[in-house]
Legacy VTK file of the C-alpha trace (Angstrom):
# vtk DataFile Version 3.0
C-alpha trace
ASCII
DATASET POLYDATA
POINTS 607 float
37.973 -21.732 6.328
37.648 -24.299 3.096
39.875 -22.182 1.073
38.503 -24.235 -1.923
34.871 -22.849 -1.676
34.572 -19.576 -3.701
30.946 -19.223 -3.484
28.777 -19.393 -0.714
25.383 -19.416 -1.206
22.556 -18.571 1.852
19.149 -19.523 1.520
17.413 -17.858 4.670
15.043 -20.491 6.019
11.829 -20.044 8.592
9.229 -22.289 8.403
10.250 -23.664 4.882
9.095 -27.686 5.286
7.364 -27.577 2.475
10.008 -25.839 -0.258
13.765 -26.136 1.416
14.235 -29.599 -0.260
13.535 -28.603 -3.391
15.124 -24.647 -3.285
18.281 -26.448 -2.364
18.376 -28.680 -5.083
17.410 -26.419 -7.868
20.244 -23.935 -6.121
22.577 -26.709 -6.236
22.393 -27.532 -10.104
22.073 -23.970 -10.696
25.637 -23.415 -9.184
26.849 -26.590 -11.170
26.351 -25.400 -14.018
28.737 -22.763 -14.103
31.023 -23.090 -11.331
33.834 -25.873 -10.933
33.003 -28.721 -8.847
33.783 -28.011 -5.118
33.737 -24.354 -5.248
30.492 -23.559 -3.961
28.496 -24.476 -0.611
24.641 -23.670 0.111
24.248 -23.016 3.731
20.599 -23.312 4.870
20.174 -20.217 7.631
17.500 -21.617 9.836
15.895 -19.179 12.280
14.160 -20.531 15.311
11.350 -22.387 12.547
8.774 -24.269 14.341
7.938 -26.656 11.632
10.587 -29.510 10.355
12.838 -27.391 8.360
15.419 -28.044 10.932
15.685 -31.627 10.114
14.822 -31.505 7.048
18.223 -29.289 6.765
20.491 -31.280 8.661
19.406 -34.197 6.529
20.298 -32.417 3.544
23.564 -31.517 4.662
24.437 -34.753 6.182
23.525 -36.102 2.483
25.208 -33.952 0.392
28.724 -32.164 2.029
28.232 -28.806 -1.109
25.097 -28.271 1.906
25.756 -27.024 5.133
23.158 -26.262 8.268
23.563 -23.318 10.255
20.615 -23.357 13.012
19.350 -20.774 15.594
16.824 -21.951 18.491
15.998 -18.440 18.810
14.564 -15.994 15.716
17.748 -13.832 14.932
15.335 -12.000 11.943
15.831 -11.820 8.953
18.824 -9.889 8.786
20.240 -11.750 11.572
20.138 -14.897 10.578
21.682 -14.091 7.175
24.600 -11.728 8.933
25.047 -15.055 11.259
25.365 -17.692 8.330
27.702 -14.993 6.636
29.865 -15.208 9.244
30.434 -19.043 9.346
30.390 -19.341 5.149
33.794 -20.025 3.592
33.339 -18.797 0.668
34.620 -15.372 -0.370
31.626 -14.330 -2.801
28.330 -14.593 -0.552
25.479 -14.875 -2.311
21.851 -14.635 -0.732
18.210 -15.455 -2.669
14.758 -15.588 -1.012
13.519 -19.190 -1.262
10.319 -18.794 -3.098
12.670 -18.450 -5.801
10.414 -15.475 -7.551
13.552 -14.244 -8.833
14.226 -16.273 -11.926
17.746 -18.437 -11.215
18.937 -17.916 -14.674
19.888 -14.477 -13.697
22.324 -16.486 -10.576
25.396 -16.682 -12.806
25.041 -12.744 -13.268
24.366 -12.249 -9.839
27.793 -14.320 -8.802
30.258 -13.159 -11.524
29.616 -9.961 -10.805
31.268 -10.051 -7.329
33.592 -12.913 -8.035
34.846 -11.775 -11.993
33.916 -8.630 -12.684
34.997 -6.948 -9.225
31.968 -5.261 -8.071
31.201 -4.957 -4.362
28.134 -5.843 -4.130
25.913 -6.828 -6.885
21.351 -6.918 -6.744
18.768 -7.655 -8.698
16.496 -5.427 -9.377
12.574 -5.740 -10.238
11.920 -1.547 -10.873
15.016 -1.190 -14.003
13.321 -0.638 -17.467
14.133 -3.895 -18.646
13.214 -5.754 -15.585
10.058 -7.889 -15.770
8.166 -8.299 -12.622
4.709 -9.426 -12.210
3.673 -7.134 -9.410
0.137 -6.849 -8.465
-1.334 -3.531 -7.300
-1.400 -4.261 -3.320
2.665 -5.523 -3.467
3.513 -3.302 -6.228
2.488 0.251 -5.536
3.416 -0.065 -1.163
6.920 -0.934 -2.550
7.342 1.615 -4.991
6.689 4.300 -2.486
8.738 2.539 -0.299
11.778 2.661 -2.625
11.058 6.289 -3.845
11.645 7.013 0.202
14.916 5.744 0.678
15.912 7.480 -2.827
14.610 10.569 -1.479
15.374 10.227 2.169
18.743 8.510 2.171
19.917 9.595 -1.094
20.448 6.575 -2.745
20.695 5.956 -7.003
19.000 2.659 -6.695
15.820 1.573 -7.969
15.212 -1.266 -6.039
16.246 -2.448 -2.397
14.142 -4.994 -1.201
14.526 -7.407 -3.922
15.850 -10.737 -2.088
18.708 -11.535 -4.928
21.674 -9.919 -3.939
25.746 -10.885 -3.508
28.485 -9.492 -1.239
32.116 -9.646 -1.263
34.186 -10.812 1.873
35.257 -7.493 2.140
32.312 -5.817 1.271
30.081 -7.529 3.817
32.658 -7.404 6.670
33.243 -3.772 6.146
29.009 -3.069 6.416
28.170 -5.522 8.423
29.799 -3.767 10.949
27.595 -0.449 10.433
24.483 -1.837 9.904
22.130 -2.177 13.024
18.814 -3.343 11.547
18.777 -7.097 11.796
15.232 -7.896 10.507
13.351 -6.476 7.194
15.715 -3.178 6.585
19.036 -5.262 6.643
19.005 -5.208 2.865
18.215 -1.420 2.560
20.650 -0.751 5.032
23.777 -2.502 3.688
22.929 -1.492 0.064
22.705 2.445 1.271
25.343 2.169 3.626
27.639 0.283 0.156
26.642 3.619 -1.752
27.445 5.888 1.262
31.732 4.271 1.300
31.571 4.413 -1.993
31.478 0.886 -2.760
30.569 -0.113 -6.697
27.279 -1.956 -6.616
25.962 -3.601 -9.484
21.918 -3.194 -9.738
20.649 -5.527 -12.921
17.008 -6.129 -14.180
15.484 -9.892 -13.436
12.499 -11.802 -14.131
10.320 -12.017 -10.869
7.213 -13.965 -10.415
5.660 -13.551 -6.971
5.207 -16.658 -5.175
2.903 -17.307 -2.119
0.158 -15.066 -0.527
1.976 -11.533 0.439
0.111 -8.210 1.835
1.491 -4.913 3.036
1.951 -4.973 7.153
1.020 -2.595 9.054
3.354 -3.092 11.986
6.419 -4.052 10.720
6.383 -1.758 6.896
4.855 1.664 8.611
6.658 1.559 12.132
9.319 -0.648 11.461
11.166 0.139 7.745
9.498 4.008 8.319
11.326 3.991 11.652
14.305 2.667 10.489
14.602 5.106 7.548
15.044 7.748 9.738
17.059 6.143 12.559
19.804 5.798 9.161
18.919 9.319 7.693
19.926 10.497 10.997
23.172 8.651 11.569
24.375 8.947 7.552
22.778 12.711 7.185
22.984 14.432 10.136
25.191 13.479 13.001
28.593 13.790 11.251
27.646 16.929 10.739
27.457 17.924 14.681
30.230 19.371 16.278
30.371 20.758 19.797
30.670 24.098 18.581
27.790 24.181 15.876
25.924 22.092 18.829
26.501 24.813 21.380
25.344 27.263 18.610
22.396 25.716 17.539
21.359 25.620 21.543
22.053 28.822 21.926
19.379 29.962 19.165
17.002 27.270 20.044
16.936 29.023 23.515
16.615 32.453 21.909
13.703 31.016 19.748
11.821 29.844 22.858
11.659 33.559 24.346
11.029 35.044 21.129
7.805 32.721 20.834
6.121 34.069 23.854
5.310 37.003 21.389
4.532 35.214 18.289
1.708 33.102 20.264
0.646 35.782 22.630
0.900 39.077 20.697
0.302 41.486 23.836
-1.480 44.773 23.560
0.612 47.977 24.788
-2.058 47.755 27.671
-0.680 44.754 28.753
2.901 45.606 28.326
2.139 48.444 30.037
0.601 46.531 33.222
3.686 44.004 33.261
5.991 46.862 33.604
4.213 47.469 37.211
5.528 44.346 38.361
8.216 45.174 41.695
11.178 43.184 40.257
12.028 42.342 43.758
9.116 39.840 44.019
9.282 38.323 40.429
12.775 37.263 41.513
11.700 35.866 44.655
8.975 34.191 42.362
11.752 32.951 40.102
13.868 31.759 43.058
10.654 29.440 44.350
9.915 28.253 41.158
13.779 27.109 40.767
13.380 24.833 44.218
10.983 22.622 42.687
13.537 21.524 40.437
15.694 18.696 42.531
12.602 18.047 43.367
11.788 16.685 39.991
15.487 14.741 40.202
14.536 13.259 43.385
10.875 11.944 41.917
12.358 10.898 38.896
15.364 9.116 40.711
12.389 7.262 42.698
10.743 6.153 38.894
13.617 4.873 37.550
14.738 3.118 40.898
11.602 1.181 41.116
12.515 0.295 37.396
15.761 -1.341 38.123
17.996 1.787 37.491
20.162 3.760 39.841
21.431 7.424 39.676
22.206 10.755 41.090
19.668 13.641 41.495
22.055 15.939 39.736
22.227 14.514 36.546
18.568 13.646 36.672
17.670 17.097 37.261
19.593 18.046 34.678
17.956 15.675 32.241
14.213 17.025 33.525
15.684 20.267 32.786
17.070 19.561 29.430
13.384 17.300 28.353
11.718 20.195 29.509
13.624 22.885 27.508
12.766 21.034 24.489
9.149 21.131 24.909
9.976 25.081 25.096
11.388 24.671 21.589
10.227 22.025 19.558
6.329 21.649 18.639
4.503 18.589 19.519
5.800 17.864 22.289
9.179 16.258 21.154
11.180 17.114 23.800
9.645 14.259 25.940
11.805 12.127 24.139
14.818 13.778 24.409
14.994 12.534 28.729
14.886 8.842 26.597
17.714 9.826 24.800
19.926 10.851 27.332
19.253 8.582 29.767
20.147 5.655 27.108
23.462 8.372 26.008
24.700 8.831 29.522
23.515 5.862 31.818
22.472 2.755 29.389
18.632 2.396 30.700
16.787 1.601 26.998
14.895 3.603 25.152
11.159 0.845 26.681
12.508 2.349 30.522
13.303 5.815 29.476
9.742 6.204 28.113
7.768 4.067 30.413
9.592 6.497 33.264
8.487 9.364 31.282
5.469 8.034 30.925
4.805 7.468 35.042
5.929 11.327 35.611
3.411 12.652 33.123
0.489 10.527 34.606
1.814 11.789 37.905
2.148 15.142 37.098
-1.949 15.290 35.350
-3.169 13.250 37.744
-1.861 15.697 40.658
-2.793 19.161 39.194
-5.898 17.510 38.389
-6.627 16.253 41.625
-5.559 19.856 43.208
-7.952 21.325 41.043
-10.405 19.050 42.099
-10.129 19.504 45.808
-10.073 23.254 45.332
-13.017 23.097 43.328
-15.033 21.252 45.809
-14.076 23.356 48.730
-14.452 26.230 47.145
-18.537 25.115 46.277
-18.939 23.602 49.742
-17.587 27.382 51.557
-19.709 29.598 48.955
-22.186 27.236 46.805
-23.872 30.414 44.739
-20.050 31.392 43.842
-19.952 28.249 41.839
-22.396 28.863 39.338
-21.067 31.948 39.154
-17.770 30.728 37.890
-19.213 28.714 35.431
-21.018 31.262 33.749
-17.981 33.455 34.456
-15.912 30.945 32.244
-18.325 29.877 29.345
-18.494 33.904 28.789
-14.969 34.386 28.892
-12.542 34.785 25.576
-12.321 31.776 22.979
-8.781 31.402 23.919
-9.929 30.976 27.872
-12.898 28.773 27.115
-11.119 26.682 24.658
-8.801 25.897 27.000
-11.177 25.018 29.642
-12.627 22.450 28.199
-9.628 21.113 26.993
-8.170 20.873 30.460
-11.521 18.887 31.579
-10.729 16.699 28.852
-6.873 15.874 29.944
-7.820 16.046 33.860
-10.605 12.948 33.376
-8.387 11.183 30.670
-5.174 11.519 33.277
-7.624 9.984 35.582
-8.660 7.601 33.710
-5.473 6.196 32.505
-4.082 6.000 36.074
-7.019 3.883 37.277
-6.626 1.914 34.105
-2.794 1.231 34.981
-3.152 0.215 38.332
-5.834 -1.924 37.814
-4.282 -4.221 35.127
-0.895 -3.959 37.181
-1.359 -7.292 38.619
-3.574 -8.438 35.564
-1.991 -11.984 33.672
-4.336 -10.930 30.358
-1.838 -8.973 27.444
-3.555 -6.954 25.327
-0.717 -5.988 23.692
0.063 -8.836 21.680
-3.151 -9.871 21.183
-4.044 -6.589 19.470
-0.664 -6.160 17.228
-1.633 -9.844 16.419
-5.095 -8.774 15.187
-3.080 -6.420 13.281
-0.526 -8.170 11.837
0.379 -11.637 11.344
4.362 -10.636 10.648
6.708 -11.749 12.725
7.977 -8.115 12.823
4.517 -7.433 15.162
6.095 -9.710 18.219
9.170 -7.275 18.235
7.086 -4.632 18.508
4.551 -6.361 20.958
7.635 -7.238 23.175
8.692 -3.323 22.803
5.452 -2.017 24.113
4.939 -5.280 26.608
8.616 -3.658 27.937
6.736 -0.627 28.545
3.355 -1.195 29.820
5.029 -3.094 32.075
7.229 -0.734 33.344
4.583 1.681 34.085
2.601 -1.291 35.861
5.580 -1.571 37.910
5.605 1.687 39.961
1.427 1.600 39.553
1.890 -1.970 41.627
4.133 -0.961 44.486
1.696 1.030 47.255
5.419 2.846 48.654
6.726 3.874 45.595
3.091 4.806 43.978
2.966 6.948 47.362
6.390 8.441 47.707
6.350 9.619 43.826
1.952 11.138 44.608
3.787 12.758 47.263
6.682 14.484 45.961
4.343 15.518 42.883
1.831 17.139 45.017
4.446 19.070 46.578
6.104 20.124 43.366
2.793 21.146 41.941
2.239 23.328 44.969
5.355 25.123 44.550
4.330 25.984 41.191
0.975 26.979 42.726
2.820 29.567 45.245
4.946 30.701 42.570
1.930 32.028 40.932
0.723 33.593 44.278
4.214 35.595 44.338
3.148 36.679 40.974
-0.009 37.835 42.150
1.793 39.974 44.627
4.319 41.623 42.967
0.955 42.859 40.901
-0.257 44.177 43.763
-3.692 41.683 43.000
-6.870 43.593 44.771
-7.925 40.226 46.695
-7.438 38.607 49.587
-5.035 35.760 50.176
-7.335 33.070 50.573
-8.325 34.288 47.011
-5.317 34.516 45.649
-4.576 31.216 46.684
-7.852 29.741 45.379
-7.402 31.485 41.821
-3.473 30.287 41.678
-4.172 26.605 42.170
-7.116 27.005 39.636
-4.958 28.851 37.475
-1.527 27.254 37.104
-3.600 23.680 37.573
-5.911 24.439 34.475
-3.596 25.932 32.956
-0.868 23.154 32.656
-3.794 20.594 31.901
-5.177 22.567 29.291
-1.017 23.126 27.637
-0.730 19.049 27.437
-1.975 19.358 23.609
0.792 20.370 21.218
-1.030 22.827 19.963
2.398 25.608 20.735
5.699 25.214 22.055
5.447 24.659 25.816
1.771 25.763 25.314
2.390 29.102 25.108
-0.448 30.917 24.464
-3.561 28.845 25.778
-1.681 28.562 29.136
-1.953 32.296 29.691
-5.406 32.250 27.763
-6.850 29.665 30.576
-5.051 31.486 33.314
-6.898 34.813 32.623
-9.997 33.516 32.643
-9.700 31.833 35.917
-7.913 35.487 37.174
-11.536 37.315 35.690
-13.806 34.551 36.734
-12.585 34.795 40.510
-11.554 38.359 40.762
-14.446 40.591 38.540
-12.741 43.930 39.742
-9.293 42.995 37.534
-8.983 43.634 34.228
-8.017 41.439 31.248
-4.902 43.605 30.677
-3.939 43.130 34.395
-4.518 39.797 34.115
-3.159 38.855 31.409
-0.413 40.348 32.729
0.066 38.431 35.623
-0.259 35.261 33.389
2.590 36.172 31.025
4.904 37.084 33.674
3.678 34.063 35.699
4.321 31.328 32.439
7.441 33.670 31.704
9.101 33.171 35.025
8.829 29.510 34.678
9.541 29.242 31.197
12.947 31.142 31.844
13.966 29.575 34.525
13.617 26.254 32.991
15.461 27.442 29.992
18.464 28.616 32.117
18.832 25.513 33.793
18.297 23.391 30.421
21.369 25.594 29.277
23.492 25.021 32.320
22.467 21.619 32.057
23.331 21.058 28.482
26.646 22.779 28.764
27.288 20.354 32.262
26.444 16.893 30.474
27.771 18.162 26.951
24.154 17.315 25.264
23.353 19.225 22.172
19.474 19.850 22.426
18.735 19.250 18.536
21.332 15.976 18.741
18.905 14.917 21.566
15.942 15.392 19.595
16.328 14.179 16.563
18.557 11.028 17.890
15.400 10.019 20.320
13.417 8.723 17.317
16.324 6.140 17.722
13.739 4.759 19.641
13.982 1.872 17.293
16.697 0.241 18.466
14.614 -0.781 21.569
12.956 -2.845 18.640
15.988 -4.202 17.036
17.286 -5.239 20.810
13.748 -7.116 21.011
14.494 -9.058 18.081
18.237 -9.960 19.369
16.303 -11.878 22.146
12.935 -12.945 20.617
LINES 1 608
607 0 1 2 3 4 5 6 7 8 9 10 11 12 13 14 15 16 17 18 19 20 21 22 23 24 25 26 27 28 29 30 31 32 33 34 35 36 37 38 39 40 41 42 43 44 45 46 47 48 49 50 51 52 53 54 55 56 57 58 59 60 61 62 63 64 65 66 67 68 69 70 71 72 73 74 75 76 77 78 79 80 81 82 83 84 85 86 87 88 89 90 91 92 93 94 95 96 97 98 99 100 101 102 103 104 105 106 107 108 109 110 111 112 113 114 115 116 117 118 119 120 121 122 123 124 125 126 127 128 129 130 131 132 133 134 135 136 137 138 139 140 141 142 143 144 145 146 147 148 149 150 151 152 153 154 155 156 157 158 159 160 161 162 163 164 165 166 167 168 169 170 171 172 173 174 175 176 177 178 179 180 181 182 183 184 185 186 187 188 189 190 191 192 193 194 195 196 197 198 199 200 201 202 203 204 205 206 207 208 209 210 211 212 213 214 215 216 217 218 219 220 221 222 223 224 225 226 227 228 229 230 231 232 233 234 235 236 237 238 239 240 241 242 243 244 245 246 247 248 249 250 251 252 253 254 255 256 257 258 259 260 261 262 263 264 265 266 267 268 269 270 271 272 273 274 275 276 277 278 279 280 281 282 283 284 285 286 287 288 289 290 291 292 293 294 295 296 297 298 299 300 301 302 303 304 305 306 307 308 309 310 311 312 313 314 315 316 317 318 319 320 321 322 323 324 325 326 327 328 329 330 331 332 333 334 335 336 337 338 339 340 341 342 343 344 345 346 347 348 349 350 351 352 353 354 355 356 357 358 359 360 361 362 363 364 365 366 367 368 369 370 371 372 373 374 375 376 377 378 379 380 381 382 383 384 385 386 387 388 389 390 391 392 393 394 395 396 397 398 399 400 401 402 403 404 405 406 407 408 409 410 411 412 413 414 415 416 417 418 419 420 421 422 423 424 425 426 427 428 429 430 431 432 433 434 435 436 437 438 439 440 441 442 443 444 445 446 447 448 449 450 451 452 453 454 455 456 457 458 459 460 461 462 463 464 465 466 467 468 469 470 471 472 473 474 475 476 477 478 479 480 481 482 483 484 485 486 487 488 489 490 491 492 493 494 495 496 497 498 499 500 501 502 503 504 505 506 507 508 509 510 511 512 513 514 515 516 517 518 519 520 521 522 523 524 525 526 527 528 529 530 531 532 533 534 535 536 537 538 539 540 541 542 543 544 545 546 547 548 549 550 551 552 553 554 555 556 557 558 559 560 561 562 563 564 565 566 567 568 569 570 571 572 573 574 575 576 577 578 579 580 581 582 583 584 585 586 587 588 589 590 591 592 593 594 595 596 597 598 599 600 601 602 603 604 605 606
């Protein structure tokens, strides 16, 4: 290190042909003015440009030794490239400006002495203070106001401004957060100024004059999914996991599982009639119906073990069944769906596949899964019209009368069955297609370079899915293994039916179960309850009336709630066992998988 230089100035650079030259100079006469000669450098960060700037830059410095050029073939981002010309500075005050220069470089000398004399941490400018004066127009200034009153809100900071490029470190100071922060693109300077507040660092926010320079809009891609995202993924981490212990983990696991039985009567609300027709139920058979439900459950580890080998990723059925488990006790829980993402989470916890793989698996078993209880229902359908062709009409009318609960339903299973259909063909179609889609729309969308982070993200994951979609074995191997654990759910149901003592026969009963429990789970895709409580046992009546006229709705509705009960409990016991056996606290899961993220800020390590 030049122990002489007590300033170092960075002046992130990509694409800059056309301004470096004179951004440097101004910078340099700037710093003359009120530092001693040979005290200050100004290091040109260069990330990956693809115009001149990189020779423009090593010119410079090889003109003028108070310039220095630190260049990166590949795009580090924003936040990267500055945290990487940090790190090679010499100077113990670092000192960063956006080259447009819109803040006004009279207000440098403030920005420096505030580190270097007046022993503040970190020192900004700030465009939002009383006395600032910024020329915002409407479509720059009202997207970053709301932005700002976010991260007040959200991450509890006291600042009023913290994207304003005009800010200054100490040594100290920026090898202490640099350390913490993970974004490396837009939210670096969010993230180190929250994360200063957070250890208590003194930060010195000061009004400036700001002119906007250049053409800037609002982006889509990277201000709504990438500074939103990243809000939370710190909210999270600052907020919320110190506060998790194993204890107050197992707790809050413990009630979460409580809170999924106690919804089954919140969405379903059963009559005394009903109660009174589950209570006929011979316990001996639910058991058994419990204990065949439970076998379909390696199964599940062994399918997904087949996803994620396919993907490049090896590992045991155990654990993987104990993730399935866990993913599926969320969706018990949590609304919307949101335990889907806690399998992501856990699989990037406990055996490093990223968050792209854990999805894109997650996405192949869910296609799987609506694609095979579709398909069942399918078959049954047609062989049930080609034995008994007047019967058919007679279900439909059976289940466009039916209850609003049962018809609703209906129709929303038709809807999932064809789209699950739909998507598969899609998939395997453009498995082996050279056209992406992705970027090209994200690049319609957004000319940021933010939007090819987030194209290589979901280019990680389409592909991924293509993967198992292009391999005839494994496609076949993982159709297989669904259709069988489908059909154990399907006898399950049938087990049901017995220990009701159904009046049908058992080619019936077999008919109505596969209708039933396939409907049933295709209509329950849409958040619209926890685990789809409710319309699950809605759809499954219907089906129960529409086949079988002589039952009644209390009878079976009866057979529906124990049915969806039996399955619901047994997956909740084994997401508790499971939980307790990889030490995974359901609500860290949850709220840690929107660290989804990251997969973005890896991207942009590489891109």
């Amino acid at each position: 290190m030049n122990r002489a230089v007590e300033v170092s100035v960075v002046l992130p650079a990509y694409d800059e042909a056309e301004t470096i030259e004179g951004t440097v100079s101004a910078t340099l006469d700037r710093l003359a003015a009120f530092l001693p000669a040979g005290s200050f450098e100004v290091i040109v960060a260069e990330d990956g440009c693809s115009d001149r700037t990189p020779e423009i830059a090593a010119r410079l410095a090889r003109e003028d030794d108070r310039i220095r050029h630190v260049h990166s073939d590949e795009r580090l981002g924003r936040g990267g490239a500055l945290e990487y010309a940090f790190r090679q500075a010499d100077g113990d005050t670092l000192v960063y400006f956006d080259t447009d220069l819109a803040t006004d470089m009279a207000h440098l000398e403030k920005l420096v002495e505030s580190v270097r004399t007046a022993g503040y941490d970190v020192a900004t400018g700030s465009r939002m203070l009383p006395d600032s004066d910024a020329d915002r127009p409407a479509k720059r200034g009202v997207p970053s106001r709301g932005y700002n009153a976010l991260v007040r809100l959200v991450l509890r900071s006291d600042l009023a401004d913290h994207q304003c490029g005009f800010k200054a470190f100490s040594r100290e100071a920026f090898e202490e957060l640099a350390n913490a922060v993970e974004d490396d693109h837009w939210f670096w300077d969010t993230e180190m100024l929250v994360r200063a507040q957070r250890r208590g660092l003194d930060v010195n926010e000061f009004p400036v004059d700001w002119t906007p320079k250049g053409d800037s809009k609002v982006d889509l891609v990277r201000d709504v999914l990438g500074m939103g995202g990243q809000i939370l993924r710190t909210f999270w981490q600052l907020s919320v996991s110190p506060r998790i212990t194993r204890t107050r983990s197992m707790v809050a696991a413990s009630g979460l599982i409580m809170l999924a039985l106690a919804l089954m009567t919140v969405y379903l609300d059963p009559s005394a009639d009903v109660l009174e027709e589950m209570q006929r139920g011979d316990p001996m058979l639910i058991g058994t119906a419990a204990l065949v439900y439970l076998s379909s459950w390696p199964l599940r580890g062994y399918r997904y073990r087949d996803i994620l080998a396919e993907l490049g990723y090896d590992s045991d059925v155990g654990f993987l069944t104990g993730a399935v488990f866990i993913s599926q006790t969320g969706n018990l829980v949590f609304p919307a769906r949101l335990g889907d993402g806690v399998r992501a989470y856990v699989m990037k916890a406990r055996r490093s596949v990223p968050y792209s793989s854990g999805f894109a698996s997650l996405a192949v078993e869910r296609v799987f899964d609506l694609l095979t209880i579709a398909a069942l229902a399918g078959v049954v359908l047609v062989g049930f019209a080609a034995f008994d062709p007047s019967a058919l009409a007679d279900l439909i009318a059976a289940l466009t009368s039916g209850r609003e609960s049962g018809r609703r339903g209906v129709v929303v299973a038709a809807a999932v069955g064809l789209l699950a259909i739909g998507v598969t063909a899609l998939t395997v179609l453009t498995a082996r297609s050279d056209r992406n889609l992705v970027r090209g729309t994200l690049d319609r969308l957004s000319d940021d370079a933010y939007a090819g982070y987030v194209a290589g993200v979901i280019e990680d994951f389409t592909g991924d899915v293509q993967t198992v979609a292009a391999n005839p074995t494994a496609f076949g191997r993982v159709a297989a293994s669904s259709v069988l654990i489908w059909t154990i759910d399907v006898v399950t149901a049938i087990v049901v039916f017995a220990a009701f003592d159904v009046p049908s026969s058992l080619g019936m009963l077999v008919v109505v179960s596969f209708f039933a429990v396939s409907v049933g789970n295709l209509a329950k895709v849409l958040p619209l309850s926890p685990g789809g409580i409710g319309l699950y046992e809605g759809v499954f009546s219907v089906f129960v009336l529409a086949f079988i006229p002589t039952v009644t709705w209390e009878l079976a509705l009866a057979v529906a709630v124990v049915d969806h009960a039996v399955k619901n409990i047994v997956t909740v016991a084994g997401g508790s066992v499971s939980m307790a056996w990889l030490n995974v606290s359901l609500t860290t899961a949850v709220e840690e998988s929107a660290d989804a993220e990251d997969s973005i800020d890896a991207v942009a390590a590489q891109d």
